[in-house]
C-alpha positions as CSV (number, residue, x, y, z in Angstrom):
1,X,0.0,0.0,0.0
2,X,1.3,3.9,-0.1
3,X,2.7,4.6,3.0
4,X,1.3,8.6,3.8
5,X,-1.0,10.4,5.3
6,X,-4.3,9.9,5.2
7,X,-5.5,13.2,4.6
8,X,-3.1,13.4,1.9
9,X,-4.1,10.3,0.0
10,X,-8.0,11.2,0.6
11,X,-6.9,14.8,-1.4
12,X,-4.9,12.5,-4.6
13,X,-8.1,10.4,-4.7
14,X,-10.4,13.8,-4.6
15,X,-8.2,15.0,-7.3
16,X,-8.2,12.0,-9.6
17,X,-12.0,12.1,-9.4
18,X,-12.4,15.5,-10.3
19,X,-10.1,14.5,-13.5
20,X,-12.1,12.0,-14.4
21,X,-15.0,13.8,-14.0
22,X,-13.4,16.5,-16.4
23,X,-12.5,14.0,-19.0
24,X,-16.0,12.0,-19.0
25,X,-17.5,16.0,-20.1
26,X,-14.8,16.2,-22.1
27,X,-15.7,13.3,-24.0
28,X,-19.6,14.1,-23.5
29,X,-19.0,17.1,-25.6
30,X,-16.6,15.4,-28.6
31,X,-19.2,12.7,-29.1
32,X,-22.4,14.7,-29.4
33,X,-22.5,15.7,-33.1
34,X,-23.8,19.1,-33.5
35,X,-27.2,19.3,-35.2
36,X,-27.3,19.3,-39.1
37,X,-30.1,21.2,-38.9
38,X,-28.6,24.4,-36.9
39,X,-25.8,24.1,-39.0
40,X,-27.6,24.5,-41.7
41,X,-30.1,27.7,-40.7
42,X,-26.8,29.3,-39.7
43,X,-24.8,29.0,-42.8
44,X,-28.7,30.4,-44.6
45,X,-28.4,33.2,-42.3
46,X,-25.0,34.4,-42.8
47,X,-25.7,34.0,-46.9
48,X,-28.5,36.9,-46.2
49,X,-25.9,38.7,-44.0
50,X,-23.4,38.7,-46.9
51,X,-26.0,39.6,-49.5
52,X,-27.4,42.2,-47.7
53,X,-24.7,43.9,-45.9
54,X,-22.8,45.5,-48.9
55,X,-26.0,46.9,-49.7
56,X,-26.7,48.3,-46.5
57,X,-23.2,49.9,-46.7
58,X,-23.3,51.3,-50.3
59,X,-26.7,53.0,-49.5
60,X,-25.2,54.4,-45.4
61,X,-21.8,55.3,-46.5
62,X,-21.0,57.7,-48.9
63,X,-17.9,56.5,-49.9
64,X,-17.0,53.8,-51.7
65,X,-14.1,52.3,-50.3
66,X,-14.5,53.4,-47.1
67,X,-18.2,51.3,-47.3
68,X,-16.3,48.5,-49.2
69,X,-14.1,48.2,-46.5
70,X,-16.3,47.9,-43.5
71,X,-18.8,45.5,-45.4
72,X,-16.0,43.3,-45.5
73,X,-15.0,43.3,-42.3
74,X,-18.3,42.9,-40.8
75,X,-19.1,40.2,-42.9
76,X,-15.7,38.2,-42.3
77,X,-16.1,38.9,-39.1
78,X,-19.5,37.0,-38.9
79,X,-18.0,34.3,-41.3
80,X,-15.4,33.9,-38.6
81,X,-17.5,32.8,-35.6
């Protein structure tokens, strides 16, 4: 047997538990396949965003780069998350 103290040993096992714990989320979370469907109205929306943004820009800023610019950013931005 290990030869310490017994509040010390009952701390390791604590420990060890909480890891497991941990890891059996962990691996909760990598097996669960996220939803086709979500993925799906997500990638939908972001298509409106991308259409509709540089619109939205062209007709709010008056210039054109300038509006070019932050339609881009916004909408790689969203792309992004």
């Amino acid at each position: 047997g290990l030869k310490t103290h017994p509040p010390i040993l009952s701390r390791s096992y604590q420990v060890l538990s909480d890891a497991m714990n941990a890891f059996n989320q962990c691996r909760g979370v990598a097996d669960i396949p996220f939803p086709f469907p979500y993925s799906n109205a997500i990638v939908l929306v972001l298509v409106i965003y991308t259409v509709t943004v540089p619109i939205l820009m062209w007709v709010w800023i008056t210039s054109l780069y300038f509006g070019a610019f932050l339609a881009f950013i916004a909408t790689f931005t969203y792309w992004t998350l």
